[in-house]
Each structure stands twice: as structure tokens, then as C-alpha cells.
Kinemage of the C-alpha trace (Angstrom):
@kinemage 1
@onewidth
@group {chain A} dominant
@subgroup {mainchain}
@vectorlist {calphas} color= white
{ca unk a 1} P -15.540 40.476 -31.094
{ca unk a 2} L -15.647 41.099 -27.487
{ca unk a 3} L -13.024 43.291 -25.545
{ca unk a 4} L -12.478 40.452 -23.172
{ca unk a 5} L -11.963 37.274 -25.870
{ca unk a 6} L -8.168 37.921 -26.145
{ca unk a 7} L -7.886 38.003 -22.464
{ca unk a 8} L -10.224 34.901 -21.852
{ca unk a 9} L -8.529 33.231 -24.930
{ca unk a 10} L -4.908 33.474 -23.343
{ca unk a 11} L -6.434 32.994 -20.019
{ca unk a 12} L -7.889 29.611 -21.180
{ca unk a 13} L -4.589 28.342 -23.427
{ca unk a 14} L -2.412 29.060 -20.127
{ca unk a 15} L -4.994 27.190 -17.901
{ca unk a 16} L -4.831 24.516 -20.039
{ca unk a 17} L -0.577 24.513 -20.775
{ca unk a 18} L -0.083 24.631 -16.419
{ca unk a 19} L -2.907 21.532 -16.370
{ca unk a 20} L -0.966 19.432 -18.717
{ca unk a 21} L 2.442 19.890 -17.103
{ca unk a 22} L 0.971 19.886 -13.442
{ca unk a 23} L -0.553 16.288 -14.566
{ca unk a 24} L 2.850 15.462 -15.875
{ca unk a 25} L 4.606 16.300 -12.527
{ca unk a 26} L 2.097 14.923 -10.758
{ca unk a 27} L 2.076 11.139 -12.537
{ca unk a 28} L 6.140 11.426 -12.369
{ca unk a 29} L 5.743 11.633 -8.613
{ca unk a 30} L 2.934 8.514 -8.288
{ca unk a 31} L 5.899 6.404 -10.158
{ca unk a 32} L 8.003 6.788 -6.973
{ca unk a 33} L 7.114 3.997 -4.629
{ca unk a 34} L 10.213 5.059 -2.579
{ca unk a 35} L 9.316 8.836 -2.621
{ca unk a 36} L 5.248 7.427 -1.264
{ca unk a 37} L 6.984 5.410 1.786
{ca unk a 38} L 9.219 8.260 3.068
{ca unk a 39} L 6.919 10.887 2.494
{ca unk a 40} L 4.005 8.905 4.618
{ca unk a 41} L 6.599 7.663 7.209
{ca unk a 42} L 7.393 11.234 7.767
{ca unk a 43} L 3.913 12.514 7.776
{ca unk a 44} L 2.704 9.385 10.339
{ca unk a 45} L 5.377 10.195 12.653
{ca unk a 46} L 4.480 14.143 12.449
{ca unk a 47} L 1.082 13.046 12.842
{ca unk a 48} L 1.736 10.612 15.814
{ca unk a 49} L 3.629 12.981 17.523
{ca unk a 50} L 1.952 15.938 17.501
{ca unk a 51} L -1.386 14.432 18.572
{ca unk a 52} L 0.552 13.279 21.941
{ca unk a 53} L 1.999 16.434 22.577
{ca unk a 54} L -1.410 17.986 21.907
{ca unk a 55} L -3.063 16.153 24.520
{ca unk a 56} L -0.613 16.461 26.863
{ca unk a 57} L -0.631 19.934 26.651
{ca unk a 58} L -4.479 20.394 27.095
{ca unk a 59} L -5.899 21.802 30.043
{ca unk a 60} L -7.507 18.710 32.962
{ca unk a 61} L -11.231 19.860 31.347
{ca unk a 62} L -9.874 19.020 27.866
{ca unk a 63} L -8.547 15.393 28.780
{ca unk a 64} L -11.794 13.940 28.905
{ca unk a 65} L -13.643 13.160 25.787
{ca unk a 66} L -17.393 13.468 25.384
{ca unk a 67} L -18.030 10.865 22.720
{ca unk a 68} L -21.575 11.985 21.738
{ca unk a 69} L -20.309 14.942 19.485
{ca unk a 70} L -17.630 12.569 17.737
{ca unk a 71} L -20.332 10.064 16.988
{ca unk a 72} L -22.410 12.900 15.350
{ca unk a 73} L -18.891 13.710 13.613
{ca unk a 74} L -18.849 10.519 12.168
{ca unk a 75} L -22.716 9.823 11.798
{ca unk a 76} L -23.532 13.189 10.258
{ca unk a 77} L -20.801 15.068 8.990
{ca unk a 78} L -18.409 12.922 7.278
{ca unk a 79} L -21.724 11.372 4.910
{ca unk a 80} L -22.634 15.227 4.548
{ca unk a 81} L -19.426 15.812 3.139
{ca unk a 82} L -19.311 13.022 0.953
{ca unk a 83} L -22.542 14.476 -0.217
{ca unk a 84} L -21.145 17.732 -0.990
{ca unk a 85} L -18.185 16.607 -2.708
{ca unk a 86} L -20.300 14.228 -4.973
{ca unk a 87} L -21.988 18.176 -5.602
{ca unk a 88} L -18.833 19.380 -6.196
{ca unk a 89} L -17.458 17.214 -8.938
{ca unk a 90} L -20.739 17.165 -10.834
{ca unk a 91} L -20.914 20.662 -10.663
{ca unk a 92} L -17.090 20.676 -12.375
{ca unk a 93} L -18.455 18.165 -15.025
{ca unk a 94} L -21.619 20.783 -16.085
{ca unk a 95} L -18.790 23.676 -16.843
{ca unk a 96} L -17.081 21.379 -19.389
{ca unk a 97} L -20.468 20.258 -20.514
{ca unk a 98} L -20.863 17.309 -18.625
{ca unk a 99} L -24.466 15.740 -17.281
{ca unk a 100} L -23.111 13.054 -13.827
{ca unk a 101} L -25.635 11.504 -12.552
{ca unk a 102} L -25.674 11.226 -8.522
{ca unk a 103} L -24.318 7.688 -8.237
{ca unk a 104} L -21.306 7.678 -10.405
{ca unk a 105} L -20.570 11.652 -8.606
{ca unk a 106} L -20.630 10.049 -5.511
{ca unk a 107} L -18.517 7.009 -6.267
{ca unk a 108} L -16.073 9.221 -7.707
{ca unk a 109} L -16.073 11.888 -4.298
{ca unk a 110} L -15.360 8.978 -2.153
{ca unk a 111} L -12.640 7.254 -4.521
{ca unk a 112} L -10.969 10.477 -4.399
{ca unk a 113} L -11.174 10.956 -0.701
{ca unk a 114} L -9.574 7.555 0.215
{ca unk a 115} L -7.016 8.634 -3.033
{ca unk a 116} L -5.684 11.872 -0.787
{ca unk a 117} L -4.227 9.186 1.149
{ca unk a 118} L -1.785 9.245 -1.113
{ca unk a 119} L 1.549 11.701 -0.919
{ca unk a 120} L 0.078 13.609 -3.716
{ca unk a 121} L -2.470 15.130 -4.475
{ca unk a 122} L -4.896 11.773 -4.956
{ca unk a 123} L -8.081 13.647 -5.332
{ca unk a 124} L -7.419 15.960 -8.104
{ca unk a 125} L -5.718 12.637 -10.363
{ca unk a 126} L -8.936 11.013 -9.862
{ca unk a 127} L -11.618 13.924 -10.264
{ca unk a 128} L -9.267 14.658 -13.201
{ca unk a 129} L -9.081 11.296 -14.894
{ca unk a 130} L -12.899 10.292 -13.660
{ca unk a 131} L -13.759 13.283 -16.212
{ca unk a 132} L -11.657 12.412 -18.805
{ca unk a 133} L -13.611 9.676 -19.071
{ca unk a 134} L -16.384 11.757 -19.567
{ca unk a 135} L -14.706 12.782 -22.755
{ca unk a 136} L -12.466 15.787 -21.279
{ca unk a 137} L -9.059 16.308 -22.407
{ca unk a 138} L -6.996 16.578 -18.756
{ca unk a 139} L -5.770 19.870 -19.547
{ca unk a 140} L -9.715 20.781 -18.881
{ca unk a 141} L -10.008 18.453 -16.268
{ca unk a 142} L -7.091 20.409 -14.430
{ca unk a 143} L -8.484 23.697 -15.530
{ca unk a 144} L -11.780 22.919 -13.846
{ca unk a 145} L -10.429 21.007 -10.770
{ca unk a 146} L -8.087 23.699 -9.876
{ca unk a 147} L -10.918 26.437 -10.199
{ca unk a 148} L -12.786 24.471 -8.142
{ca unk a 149} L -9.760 24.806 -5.316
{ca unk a 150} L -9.839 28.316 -6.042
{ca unk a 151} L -13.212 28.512 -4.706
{ca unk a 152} L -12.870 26.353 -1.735
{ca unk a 153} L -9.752 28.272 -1.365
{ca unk a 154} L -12.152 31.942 -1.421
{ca unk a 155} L -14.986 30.427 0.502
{ca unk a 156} L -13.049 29.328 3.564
{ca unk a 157} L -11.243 32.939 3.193
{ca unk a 158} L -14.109 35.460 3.245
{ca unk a 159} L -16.246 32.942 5.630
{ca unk a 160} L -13.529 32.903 8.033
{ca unk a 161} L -13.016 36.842 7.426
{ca unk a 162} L -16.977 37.634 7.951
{ca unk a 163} L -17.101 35.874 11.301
{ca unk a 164} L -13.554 37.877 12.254
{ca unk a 165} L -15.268 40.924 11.405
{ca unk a 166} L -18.501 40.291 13.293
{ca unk a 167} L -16.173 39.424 16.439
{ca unk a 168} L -14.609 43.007 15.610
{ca unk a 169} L -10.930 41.486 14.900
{ca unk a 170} L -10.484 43.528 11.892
{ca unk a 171} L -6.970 43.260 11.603
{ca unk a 172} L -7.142 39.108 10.394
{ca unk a 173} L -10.235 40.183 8.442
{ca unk a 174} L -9.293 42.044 6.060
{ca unk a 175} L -6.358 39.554 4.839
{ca unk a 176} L -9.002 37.076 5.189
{ca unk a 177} L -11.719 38.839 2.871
{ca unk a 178} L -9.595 40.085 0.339
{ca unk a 179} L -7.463 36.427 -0.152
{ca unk a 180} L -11.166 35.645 -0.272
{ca unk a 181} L -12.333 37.873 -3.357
{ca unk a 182} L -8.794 37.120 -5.442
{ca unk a 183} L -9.862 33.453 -5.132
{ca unk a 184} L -12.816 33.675 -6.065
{ca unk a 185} L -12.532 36.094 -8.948
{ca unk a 186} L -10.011 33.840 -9.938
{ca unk a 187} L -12.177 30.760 -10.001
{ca unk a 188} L -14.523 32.791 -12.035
{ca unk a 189} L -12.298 33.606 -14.665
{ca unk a 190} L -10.979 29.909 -15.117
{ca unk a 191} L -14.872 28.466 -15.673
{ca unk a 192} L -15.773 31.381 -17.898
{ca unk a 193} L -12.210 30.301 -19.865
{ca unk a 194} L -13.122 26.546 -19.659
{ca unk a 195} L -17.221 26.945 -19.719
{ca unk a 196} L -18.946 24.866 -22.861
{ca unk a 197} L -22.319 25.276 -22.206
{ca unk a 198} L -24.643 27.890 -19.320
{ca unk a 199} L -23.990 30.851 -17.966
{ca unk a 200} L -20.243 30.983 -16.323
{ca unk a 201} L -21.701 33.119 -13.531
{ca unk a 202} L -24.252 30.635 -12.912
{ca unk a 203} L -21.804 27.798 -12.681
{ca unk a 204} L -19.455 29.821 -10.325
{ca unk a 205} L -22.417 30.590 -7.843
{ca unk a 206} L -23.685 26.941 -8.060
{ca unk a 207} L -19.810 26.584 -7.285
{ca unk a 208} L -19.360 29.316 -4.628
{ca unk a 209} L -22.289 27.781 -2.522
{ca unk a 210} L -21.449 24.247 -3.062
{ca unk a 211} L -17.946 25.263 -1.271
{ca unk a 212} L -19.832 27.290 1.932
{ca unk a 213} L -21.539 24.804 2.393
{ca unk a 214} L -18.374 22.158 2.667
{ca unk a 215} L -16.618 24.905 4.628
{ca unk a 216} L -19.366 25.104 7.053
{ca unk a 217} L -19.646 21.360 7.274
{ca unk a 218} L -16.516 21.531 8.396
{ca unk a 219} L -16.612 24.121 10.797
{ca unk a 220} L -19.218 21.995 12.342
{ca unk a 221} L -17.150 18.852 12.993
{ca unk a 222} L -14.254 20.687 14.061
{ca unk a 223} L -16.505 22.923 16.523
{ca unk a 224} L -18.168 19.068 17.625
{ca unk a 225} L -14.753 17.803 18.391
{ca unk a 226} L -14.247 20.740 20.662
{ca unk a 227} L -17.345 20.099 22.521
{ca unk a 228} L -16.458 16.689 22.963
{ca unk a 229} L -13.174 17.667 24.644
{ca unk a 230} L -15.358 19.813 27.087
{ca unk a 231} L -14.279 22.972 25.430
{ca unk a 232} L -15.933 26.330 24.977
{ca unk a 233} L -14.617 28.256 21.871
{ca unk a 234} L -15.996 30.273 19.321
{ca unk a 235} L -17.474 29.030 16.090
{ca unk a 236} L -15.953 31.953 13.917
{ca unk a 237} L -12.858 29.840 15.969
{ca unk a 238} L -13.931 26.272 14.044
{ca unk a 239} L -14.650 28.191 10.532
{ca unk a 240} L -10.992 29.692 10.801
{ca unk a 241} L -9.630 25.965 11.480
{ca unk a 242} L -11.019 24.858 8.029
{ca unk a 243} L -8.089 26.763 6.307
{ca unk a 244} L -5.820 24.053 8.093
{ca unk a 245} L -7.442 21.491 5.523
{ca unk a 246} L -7.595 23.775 2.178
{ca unk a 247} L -3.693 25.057 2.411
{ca unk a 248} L -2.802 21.715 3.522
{ca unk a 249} L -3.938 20.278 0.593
{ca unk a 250} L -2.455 22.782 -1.614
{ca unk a 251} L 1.001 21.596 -0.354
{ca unk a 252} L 0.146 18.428 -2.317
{ca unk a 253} L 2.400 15.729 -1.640
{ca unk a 254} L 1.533 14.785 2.030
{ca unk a 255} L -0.731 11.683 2.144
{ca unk a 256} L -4.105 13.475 3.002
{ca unk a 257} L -2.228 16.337 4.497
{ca unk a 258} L -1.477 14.150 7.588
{ca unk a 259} L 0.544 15.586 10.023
{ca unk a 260} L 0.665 19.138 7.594
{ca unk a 261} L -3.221 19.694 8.893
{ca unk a 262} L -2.727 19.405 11.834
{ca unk a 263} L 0.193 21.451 12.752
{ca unk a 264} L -1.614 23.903 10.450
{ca unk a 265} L -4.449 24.223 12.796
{ca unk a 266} L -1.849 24.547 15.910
{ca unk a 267} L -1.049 27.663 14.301
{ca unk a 268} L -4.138 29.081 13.204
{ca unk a 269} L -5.822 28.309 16.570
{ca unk a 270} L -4.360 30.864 19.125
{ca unk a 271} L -5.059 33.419 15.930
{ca unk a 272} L -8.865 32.895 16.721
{ca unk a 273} L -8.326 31.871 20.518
{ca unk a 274} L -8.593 28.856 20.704
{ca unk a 275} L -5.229 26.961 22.115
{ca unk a 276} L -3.149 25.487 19.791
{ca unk a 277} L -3.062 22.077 21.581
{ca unk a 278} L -6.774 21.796 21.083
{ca unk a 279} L -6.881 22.983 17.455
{ca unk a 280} L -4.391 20.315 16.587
{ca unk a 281} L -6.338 17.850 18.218
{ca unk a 282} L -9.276 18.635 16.546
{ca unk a 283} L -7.769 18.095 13.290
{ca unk a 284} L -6.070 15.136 14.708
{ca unk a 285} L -9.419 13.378 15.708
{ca unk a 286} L -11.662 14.872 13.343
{ca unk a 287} L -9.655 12.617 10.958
{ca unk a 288} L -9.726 9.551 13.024
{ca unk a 289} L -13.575 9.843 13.023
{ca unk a 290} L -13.467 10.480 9.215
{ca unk a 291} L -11.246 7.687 8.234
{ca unk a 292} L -13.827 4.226 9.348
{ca unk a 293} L -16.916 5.859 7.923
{ca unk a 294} L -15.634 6.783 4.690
{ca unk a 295} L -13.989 3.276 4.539
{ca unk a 296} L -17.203 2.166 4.975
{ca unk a 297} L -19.204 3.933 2.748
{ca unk a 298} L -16.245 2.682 0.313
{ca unk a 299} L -16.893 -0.883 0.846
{ca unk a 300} L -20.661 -0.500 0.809
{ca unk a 301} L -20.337 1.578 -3.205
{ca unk a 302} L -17.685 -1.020 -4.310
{ca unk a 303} L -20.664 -4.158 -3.004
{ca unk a 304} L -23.356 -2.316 -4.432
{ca unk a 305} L -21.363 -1.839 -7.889
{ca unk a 306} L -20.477 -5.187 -7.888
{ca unk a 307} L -24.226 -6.337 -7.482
{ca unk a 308} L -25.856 -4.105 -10.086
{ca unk a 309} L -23.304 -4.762 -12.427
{ca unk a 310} L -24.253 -6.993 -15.143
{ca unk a 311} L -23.506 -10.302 -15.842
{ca unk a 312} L -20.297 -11.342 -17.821
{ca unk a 313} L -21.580 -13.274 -21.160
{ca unk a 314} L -21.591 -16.635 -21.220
{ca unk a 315} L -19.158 -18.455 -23.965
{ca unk a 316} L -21.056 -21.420 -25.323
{ca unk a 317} L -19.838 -23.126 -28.694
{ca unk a 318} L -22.232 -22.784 -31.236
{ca unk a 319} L -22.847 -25.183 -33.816
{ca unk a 320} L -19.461 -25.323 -35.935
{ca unk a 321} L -17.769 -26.100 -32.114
{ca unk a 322} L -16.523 -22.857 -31.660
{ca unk a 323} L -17.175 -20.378 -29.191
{ca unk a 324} L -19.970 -17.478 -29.653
């Protein structure tokens, strides 16, 4: 017996025990209609707010809005996305052993997307339960689906840290990279705990550049935004700016991180200079542009399921008069 099978054997039985009370918590919360209506109340007006102050704060050059750049936000990047998180979650379903075809990934990306809207975290119940249905027990389909956070967690870290140390700001580097390598080690650890059939490593590369290339995504719409409000800042600036979104959806229980994300990037911003007004506003309106494109992409899955879905049997009486 290996060296490392007690290790990966505890590793995967305490992956599995946090999963199962996490999805406990987690449905408790959903039950609370009253807890849902403060919570997004309080995270409208935050978001409200802040986006006013934001603009009022920017400098003359950044009140006017080029609207080419949000178009492409909204054209390009939010279906690019979608793309990559339809990636994502069949990526999660080949650890556990899973083949997901394209359609039903995507379906389930975008479902849990419009789910984050809730004030908790909406994306994980769904990615969780969508695989369950797959045949997963949830304490798996937490296991994989917070490895996979891990690694978006690691990705935006050490991606944010390499373009810090190419700008020579070594001091917010190094936190940056080494966050970055603890994440990602960590996601490792959880597939190889959780992984039923391939190589782990394999599935936590496939994994690790899945994630860059959401992070980068990312960067890109927040650095179009920018450009749109006439503003030149630094890409390493935009990549930096994606950790608003991946600790703000660690806090969990804001609808979509609204309001959290934002302020977030307010105080991430002057870190990489760019000025906290504009970083929030980024956030702010990169979400605006997200929010009527993936509703449509929404409506346009839910038509096309309804159209290729087959036909509900007809009940005709056969010849005793009752119905077949």
C-alpha cells in the first residue's frame, strides 16, 4: 500500500463529511424567504449606492462612456464565459467519472449563473445537485465543486501575482503567488481524493487551464469597461480586479455577490493603480452588461429544450374502454 493512501483516505472522508454539512447549512439557509429579502435589499442598496458614489467620484474623462467596448462586453465575453463554465462543470463531472455532453454542461453553467442571484451560494447547489443526477452522492458533488473554487481561487492568485511581478511590485506578488500555489495544491489533493477514473494530474491541469482562461476572460471585460470610460490602466490592473469576483463569492450568501464585488474591487483597485471609483464601476457595469445577455441565452436554452423535447404520450382507451 502506498505511503500516501492513509493521507488521501482521511483527506477524502473529511472532504466528503464538510460537503454534507456545508449542503446542510446551505439548504437551511434557501428555506428562509425572510433571510433572501433582507439579505438582497441590503446588497441592492450597497450596490445602488456605491455605483453613484463611484461615478461621482470619477475624474471629467471618466464620465463619458464609450459604448463600443461594453457591447463587445456583452457580445463576446459574457457567451465566452458561459462557454468556459459549461468547460468547467464537465470537467468536475470527468473526476467523479462522469461523461456531460456540451448541451446539458451548458444548460447547467447558465442555470447556475442566473442561481448566484440568489443570497447563497446558487451556483454550487445547482452544479452540485445537476451532478447528483449524474449518479453522485453530494458529498462528491461538494468535494469536486469546492476543488474546483480552489482552483479558480489559485488561478486568479498566481495570474494576478505574475503580472505584479513583471510590473516589478514584488511586495503584492509574493502574497499573490504563494495564496496561488496553496490553492492550487489544494485543489489537487481534493480530485486525487475524489478522482474515479484518469490521471488526477491530468484532471487538475485540464482544471488549472480551464480557470486561466475564465480569469483572463475576465480581465478582459473588466479592462473593456475601463476603456469605455476613457481610461488608461494597466491590464495586470484588470487581472488583479478578478479577485473582487472569486472572494466575493466565497462570502456566499450575497445574491451574486452584489454590492460585496464591487466594493471589493474599490479596494483592490488603488493596490494596482487604478482608482477605486473606477474599479467599482467596472464591477458595477460589467454586471449590468452581464445580466440581459445571460437572460437571454437563458430564455433561448429553456425554448430550445422545450422544442426538442419529446412529445407527451397520448392516452387513448383501448378496447376494454380504458385508457392505454
Amino acid at each position: 500500500m502506498s505511503r500516501s493512501a492513509p493521507f488521501l483516505a482521511g483527506l477524502r472522508r473529511t472532504v466528503r463529511s464538510l460537503a454534507t454539512r456545508l449542503a446542510r447549512l446551505r439548504e437551511r439557509a434557501a428555506r428562509s424567504t425572510r433571510t433572501r429579502r433582507i439579505v438582497l435589499a441590503v446588497s441592492s442598496v450597497a450596490f445602488v449606492a456605491s455605483m453613484i458614489l463611484a461615478f461621482l467620484s470619477l475624474p471629467d474623462e471618466g464620465r463619458t462612456v464609450g459604448w463600443l467596448p461594453l457591447v463587445l462586453v456583452g457580445v463576446v465575453g459574457v457567451p465566452a464565459m458561459m462557454a468556459l463554465n459549461a468547460a468547467e462543470y464537465a470537467a468536475s463531472g470527468r473526476v467523479l467519472g462522469y461523461h456531460i455532453r456540451l448541451g446539458p454542461a451548458l444548460r447547467v453553467a447558465v442555470v447556475a449563473s442566473a442561481a448566484n442571484l440568489l443570497p447563497l451560494p446558487g451556483s454550487v447547489l445547482v452544479r452540485s445537485h445537476a451532478l447528483k443526477q449524474e449518479g453522485s452522492s453530494y458529498g462528491r458533488a461538494f468535494g469536486i465543486t469546492t476543488a474546483i473554487g480552489l482552483m479558480w481561487l489559485g488561478t486568479g492568485c498566481l495570474l494576478a501575482g505574475l503580472f505584479q511581478a513583471w510590473n516589478g511590485a514584488w511586495r503584492l506578488a509574493g502574497p499573490l503567488l504563494a495564496v496561488g500555489v496553496l490553492a492550487a495544491l489544494a485543489c489537487h489533493l481534493t480530485v486525487r481524493a475524489l478522482c474515479i477514473s484518469g490521471a488526477p494530474t491530468r484532471h487538475t491541469l485540464v482544471i488549472m487551464l480551464i480557470e486561466a482562461g475564465m480569469v483572463m476572460v475576465k480581465a478582459l471585460r473588466f479592462h473593456l469597461v475601463l476603456i469605455g470610460l476613457g481610461l488608461d490602466t494597466p491590464f495586470g490592473g484588470s487581472v488583479a480586479l478578478t479577485l473582487s469576483g472569486i472572494l466575493a463569492a466565497a462570502l456566499g450568501f450575497f445574491p451574486g455577490g452584489l454590492g460585496i464585488r464591487e466594493l471589493l474591487a474599490a479596494a483592490i483597485g488603488p493596490l494596482v493603480h487604478i482608482p477605486a471609483s473606477a474599479a467599482l464601476l467596472a464591477a458595477g457595469l460589467d454586471r449590468l452588461v452581464s445580466l440581459p445577455v445571460l437572460a437571454l441565452v437563458a430564455s433561448f436554452l429553456a425554448a430550445r429544450r422545450e422544442k426538442t423535447a419529446p412529445p407527451e404520450p397520448e392516452l387513448v382507451p383501448d378496447t376494454d374502454g380504458e385508457l392505454a
